[in-house]
MIMAR-613134 format. One line per 2 residues: their letters; for each residue y, x, z of N, C-alpha, C, O, CB. Coordinates in steps of 0.1 Angstrom, whole numbers, plus 5000, padded with zeros to 4 digits. Glycine has a CB too. Layout:
REM residues N
A = Y,X,Z,Y,X,Z,Y,X,Z,Y,X,Z,Y,X,Z | ...
END
This chain:
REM residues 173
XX = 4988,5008,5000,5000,5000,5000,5012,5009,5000,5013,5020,5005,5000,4990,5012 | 5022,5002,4994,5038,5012,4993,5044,5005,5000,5044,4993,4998,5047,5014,4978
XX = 5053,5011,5012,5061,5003,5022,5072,5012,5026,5072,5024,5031,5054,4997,5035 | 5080,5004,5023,5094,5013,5027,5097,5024,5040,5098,5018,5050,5105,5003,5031
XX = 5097,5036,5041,5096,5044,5055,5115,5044,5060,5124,5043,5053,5088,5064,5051 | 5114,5046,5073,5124,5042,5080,5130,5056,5083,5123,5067,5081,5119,5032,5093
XX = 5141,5055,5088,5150,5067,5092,5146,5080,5100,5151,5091,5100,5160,5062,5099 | 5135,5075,5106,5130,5083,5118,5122,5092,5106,5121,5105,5106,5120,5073,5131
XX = 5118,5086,5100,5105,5096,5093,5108,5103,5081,5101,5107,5072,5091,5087,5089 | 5124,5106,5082,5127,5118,5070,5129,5129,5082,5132,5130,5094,5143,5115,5057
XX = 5125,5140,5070,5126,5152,5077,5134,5162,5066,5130,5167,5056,5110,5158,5082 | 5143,5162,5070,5158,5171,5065,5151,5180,5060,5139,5182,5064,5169,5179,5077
XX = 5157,5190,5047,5156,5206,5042,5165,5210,5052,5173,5203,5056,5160,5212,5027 | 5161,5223,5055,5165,5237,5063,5173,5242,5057,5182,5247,5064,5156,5247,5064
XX = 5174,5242,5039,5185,5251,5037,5188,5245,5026,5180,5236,5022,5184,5267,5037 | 5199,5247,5018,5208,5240,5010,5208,5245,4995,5199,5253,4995,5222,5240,5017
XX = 5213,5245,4984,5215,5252,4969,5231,5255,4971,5240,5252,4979,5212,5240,4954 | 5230,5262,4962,5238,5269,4964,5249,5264,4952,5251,5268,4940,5233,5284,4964
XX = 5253,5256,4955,5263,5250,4957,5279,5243,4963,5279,5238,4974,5259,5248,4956 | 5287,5243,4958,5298,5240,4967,5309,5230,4962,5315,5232,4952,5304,5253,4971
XX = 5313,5220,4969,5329,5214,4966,5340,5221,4962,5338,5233,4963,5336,5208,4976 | 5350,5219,4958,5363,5221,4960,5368,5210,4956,5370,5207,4944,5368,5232,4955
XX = 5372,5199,4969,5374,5185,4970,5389,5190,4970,5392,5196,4980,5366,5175,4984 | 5401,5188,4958,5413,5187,4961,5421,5175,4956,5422,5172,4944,5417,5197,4957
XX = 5429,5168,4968,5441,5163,4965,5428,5146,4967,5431,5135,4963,5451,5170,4947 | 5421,5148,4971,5414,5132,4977,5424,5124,4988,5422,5127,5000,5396,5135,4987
XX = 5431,5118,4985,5441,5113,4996,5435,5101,5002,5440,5095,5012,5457,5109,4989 | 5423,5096,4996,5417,5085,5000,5406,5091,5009,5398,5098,5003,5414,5076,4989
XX = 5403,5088,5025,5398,5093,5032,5385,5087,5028,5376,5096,5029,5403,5093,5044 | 5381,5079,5025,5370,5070,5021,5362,5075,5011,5350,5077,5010,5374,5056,5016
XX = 5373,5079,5002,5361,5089,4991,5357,5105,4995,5349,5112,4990,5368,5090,4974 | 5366,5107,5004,5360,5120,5015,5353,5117,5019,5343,5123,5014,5367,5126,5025
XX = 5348,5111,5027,5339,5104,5033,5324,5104,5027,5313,5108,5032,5345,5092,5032 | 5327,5096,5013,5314,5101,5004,5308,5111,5001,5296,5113,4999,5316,5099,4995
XX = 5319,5119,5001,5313,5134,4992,5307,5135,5004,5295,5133,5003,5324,5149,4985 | 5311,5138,5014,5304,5144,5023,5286,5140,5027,5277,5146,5031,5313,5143,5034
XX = 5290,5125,5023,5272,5120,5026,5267,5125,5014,5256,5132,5014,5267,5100,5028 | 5274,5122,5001,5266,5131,4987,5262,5147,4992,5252,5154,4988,5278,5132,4971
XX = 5270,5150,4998,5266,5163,4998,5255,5166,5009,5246,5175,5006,5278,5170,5000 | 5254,5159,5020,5242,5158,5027,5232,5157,5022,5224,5166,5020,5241,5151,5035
XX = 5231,5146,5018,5219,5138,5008,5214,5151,4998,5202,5153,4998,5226,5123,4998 | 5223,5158,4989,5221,5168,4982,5219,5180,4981,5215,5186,4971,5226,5169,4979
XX = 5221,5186,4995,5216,5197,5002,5226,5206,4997,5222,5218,4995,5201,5201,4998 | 5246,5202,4994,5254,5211,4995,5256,5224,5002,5249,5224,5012,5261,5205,4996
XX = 5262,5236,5000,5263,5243,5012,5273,5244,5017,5274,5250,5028,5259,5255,5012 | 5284,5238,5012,5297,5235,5018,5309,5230,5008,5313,5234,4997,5300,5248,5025
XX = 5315,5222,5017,5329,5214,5011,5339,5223,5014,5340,5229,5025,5333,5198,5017 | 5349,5223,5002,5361,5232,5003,5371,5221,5001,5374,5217,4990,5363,5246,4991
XX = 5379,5213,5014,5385,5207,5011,5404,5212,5010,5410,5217,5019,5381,5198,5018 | 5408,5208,4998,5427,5214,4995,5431,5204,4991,5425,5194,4987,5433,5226,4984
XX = 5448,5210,4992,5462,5200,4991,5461,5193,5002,5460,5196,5014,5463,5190,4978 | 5462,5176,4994,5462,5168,5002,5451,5158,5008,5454,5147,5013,5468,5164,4999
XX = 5439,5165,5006,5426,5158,5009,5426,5157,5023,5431,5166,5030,5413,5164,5004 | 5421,5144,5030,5422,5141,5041,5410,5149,5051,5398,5149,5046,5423,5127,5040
XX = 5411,5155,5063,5404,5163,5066,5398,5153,5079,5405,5144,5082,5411,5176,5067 | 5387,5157,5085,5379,5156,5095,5388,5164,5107,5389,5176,5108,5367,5162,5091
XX = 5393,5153,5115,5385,5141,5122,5395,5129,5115,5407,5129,5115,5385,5141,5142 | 5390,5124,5112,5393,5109,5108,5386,5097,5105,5378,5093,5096,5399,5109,5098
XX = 5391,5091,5115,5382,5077,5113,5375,5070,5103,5363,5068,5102,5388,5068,5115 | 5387,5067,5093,5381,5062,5079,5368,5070,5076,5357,5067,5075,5392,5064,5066
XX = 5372,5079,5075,5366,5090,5064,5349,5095,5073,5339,5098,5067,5380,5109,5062 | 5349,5094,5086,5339,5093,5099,5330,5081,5092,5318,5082,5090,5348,5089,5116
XX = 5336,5069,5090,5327,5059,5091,5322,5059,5074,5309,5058,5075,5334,5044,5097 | 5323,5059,5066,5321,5064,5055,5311,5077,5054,5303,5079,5044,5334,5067,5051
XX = 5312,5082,5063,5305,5096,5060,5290,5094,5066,5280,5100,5064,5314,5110,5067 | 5292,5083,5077,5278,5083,5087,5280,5095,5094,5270,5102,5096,5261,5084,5080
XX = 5290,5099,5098,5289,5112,5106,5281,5126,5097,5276,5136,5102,5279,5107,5119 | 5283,5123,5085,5275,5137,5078,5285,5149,5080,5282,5161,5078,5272,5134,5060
XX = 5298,5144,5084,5307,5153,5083,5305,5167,5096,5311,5178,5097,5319,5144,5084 | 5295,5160,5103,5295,5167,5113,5283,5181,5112,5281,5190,5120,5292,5156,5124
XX = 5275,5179,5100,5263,5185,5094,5267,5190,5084,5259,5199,5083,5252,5178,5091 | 5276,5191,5073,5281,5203,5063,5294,5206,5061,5305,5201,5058,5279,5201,5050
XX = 5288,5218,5064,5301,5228,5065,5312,5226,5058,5310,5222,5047,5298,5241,5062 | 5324,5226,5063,5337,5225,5057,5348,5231,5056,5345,5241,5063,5341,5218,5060
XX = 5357,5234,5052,5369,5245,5055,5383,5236,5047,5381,5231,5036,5365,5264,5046 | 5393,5236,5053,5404,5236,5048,5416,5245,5040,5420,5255,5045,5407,5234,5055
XX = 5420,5241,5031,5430,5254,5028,5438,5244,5017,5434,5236,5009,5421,5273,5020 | 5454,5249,5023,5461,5238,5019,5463,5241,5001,5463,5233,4993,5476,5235,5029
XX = 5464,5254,4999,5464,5259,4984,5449,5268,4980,5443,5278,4982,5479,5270,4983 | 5447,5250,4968,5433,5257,4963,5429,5275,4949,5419,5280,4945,5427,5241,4954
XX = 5440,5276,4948,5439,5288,4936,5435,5305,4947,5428,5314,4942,5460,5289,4925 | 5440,5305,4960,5436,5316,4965,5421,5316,4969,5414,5326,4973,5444,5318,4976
XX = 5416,5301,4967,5403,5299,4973,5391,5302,4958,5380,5307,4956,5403,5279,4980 | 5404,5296,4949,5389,5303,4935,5389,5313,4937,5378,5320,4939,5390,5304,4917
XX = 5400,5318,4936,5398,5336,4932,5391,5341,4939,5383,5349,4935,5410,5346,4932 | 5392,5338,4958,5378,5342,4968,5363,5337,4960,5355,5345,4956,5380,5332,4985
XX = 5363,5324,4961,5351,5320,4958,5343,5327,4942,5331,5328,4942,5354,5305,4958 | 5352,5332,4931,5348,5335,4920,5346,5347,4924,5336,5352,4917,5356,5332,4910
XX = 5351,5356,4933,5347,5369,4940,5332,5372,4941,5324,5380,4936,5352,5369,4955 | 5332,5362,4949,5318,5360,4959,5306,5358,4952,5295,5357,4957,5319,5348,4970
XX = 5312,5357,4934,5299,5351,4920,5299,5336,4921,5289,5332,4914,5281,5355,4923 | 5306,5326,4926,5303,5313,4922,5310,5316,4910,5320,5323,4909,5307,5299,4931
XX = 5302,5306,4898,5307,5300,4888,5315,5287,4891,5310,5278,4898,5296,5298,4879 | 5331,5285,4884,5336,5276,4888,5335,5260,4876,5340,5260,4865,5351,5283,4891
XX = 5329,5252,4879,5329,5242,4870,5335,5229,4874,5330,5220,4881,5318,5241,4866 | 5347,5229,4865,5355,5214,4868,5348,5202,4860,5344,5202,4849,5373,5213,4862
XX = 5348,5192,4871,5342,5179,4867,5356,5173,4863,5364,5171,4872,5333,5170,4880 | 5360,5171,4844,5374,5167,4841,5366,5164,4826,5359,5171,4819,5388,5181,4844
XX = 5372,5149,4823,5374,5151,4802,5383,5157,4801,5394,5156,4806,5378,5139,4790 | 5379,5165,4793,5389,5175,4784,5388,5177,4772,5378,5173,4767,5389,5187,4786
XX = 5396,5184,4766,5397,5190,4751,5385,5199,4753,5375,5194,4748,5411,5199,4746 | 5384,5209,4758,5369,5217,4758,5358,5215,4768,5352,5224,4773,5371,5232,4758
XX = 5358,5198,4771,5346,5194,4781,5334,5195,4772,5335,5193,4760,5346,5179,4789 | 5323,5197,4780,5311,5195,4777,5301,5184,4784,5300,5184,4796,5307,5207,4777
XX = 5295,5177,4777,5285,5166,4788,5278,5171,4795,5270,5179,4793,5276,5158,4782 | 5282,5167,4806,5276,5176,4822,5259,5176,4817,5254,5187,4819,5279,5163,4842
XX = 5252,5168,4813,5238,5169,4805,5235,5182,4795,5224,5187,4793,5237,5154,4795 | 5244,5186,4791,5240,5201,4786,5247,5210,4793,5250,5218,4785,5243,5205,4770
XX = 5252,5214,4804,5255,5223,4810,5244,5231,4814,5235,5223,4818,5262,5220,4820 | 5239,5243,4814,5230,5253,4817,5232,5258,4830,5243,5262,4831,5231,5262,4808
XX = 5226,5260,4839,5223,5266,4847,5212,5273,4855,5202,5267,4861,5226,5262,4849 | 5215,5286,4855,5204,5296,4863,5197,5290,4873,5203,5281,4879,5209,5307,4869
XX = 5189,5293,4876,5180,5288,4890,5187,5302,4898,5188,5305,4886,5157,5288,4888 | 5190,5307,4901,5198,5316,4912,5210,5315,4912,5215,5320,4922,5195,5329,4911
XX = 5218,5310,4904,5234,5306,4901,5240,5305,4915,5233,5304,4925,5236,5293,4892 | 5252,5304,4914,5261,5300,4922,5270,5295,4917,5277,5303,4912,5264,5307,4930
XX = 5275,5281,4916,5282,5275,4914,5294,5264,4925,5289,5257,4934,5276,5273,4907 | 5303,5264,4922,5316,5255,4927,5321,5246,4917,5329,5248,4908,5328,5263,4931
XX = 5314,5232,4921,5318,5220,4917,5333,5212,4922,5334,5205,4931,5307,5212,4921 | 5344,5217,4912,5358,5213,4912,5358,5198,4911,5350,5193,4903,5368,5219,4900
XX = 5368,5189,4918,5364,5177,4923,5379,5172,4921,5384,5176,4931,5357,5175,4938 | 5389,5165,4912,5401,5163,4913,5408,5148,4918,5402,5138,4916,5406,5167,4902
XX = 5420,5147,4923,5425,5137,4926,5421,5128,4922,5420,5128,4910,5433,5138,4924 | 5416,5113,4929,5412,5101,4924,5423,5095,4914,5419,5085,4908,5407,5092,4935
XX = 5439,5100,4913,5444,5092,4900,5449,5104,4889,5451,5103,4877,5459,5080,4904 | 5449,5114,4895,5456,5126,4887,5441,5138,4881,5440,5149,4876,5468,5136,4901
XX = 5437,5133,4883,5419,5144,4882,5424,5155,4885,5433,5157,4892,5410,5146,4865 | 5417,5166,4879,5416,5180,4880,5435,5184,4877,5443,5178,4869,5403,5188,4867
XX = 5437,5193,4884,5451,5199,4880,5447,5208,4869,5436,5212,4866,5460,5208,4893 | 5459,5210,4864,5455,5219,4851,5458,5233,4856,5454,5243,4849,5464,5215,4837
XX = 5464,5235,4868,5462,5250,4872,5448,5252,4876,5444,5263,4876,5471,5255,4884 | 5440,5243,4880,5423,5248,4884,5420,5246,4869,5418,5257,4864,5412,5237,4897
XX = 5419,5233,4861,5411,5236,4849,5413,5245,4843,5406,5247,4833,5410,5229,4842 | 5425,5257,4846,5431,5268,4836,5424,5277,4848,5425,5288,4844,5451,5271,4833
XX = 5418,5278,4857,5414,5287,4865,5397,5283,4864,5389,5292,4868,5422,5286,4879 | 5393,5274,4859,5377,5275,4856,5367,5281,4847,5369,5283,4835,5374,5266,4854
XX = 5361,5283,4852,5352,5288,4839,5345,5279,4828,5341,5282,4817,5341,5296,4843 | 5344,5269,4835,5339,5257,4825,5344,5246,4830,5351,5246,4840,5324,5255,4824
XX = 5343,5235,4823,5345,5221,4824,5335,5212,4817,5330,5214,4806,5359,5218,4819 | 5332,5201,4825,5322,5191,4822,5322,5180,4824,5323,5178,4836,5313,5193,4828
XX = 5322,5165,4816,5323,5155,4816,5312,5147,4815,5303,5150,4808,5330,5155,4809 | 5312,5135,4824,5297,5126,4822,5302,5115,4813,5309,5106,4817,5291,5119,4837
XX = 5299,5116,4803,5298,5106,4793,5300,5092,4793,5290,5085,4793,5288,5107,4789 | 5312,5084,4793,5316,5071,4797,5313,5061,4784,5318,5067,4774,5332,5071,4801
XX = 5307,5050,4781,5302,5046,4774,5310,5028,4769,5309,5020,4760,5290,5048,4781 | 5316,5029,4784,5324,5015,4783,5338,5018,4784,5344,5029,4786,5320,5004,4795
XX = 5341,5004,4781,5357,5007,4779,5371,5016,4790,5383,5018,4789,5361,4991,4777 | 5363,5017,4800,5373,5029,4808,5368,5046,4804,5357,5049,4799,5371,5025,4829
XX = 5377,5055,4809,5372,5069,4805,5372,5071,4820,5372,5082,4824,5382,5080,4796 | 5370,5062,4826,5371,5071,4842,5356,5061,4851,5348,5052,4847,5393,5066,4853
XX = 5357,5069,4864,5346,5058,4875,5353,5066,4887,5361,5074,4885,5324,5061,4875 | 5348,5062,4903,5351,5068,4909,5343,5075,4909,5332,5076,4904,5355,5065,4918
XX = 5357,5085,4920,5354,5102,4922,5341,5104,4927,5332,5111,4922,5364,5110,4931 | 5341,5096,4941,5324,5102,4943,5313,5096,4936,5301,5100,4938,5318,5101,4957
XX = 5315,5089,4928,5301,5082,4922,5302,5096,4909,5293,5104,4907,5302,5059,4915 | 5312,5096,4904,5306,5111,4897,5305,5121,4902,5298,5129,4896,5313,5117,4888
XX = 5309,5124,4914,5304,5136,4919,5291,5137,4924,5287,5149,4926,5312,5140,4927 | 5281,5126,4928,5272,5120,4930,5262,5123,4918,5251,5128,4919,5276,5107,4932
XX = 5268,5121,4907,5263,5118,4888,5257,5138,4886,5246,5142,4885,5285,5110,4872 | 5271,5145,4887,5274,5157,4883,5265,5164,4892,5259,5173,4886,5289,5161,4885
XX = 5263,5163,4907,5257,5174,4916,5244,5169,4915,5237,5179,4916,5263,5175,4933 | 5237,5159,4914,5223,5156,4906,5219,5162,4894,5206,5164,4893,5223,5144,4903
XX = 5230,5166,4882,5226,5171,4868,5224,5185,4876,5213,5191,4874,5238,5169,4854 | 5233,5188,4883,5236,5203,4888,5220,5208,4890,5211,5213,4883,5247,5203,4904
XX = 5221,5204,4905,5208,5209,4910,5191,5207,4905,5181,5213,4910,5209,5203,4922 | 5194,5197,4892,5179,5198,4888,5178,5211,4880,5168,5211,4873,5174,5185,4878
XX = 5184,5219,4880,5182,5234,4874,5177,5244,4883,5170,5254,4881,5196,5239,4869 | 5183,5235,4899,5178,5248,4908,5165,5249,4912,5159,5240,4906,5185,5248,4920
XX = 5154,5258,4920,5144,5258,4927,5146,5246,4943,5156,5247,4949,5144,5274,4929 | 5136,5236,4946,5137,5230,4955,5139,5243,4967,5133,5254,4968,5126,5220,4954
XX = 5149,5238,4975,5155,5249,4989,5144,5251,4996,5137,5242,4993,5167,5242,5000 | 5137,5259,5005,5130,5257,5013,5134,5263,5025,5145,5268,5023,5119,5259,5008
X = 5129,5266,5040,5136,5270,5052,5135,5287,5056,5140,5291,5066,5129,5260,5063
END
């Protein structure tokens, strides 16, 4: 028989892909909120939240999250361009989730099984700034089919860090 298993009986990964946010300019604590359970659920290794994204502790963004906020790692920094140039240091590949003139469908984006990448995440009305998409190394678009070019931010970022990680090796402890 197939029967639904209850909360008690998942048992978490130990360790995460190597992966990361850079959640900037989310002014809506609610869709902070999200990323952060997407990113639980996904086995992120950490959110880089800038500008004006609303930060932890906050209510909204607390109840929204289920408290995941309290389980992946986070950092603030109010200007995101000192944070690429760290992060592109360190070998993440930077890839903005943005349509663009040179997007590609997040469905053919390539990725190494050892990679390191930083998933750029932009304002829910302004998307990616064009000083990060001028600071990325790639850009990638999920293919809109109906009459808007847009969805919300975390349901794509949801869409994008799923294409992401089926490239990686499952994490183990």
């Amino acid at each position: 028989m197939n029967r639904q298993l209850d909360h008690s009986q998942h048992r978490p990964a130990r360790a995460a892909f190597a992966l990361r946010y850079l959640v900037h300019d989310f002014e809506v604590p609610m869709n902070v909120g999200s990323v952060f359970r997407i990113a639980d659920a996904m086995g992120v290794e950490m959110i880089h939240l800038t500008g004006a994204s609303a930060v932890p502790p906050n209510r909204k963004l607390r109840r929204t999250s289920r408290a995941t906020e309290q389980h992946v790692p986070f950092r603030h920094d109010a200007d995101p361009l000192p944070l690429l140039h760290e992060l592109k240091a360190g070998g993440y590949r930077i890839v903005s989730l943005e349509l663009t003139s040179a997007s590609i469908d997040i469905r053919e984006l390539a990725v190494a099984a050892d990679e390191r990448i930083c998933l750029v995440l932009g304002s829910e009305s302004r998307g990616v700034s064009q000083a990060l998409l001028d600071r990325s190394d790639q850009t990638v678009h999920i293919p809109m089919l109906g009459a808007h070019s847009s969805m919300n931010v975390a349901t794509a970022c949801a869409i994008a860090t799923f294409e992401i990680i089926r490239a990686f090796p499952v994490p183990r402890a």
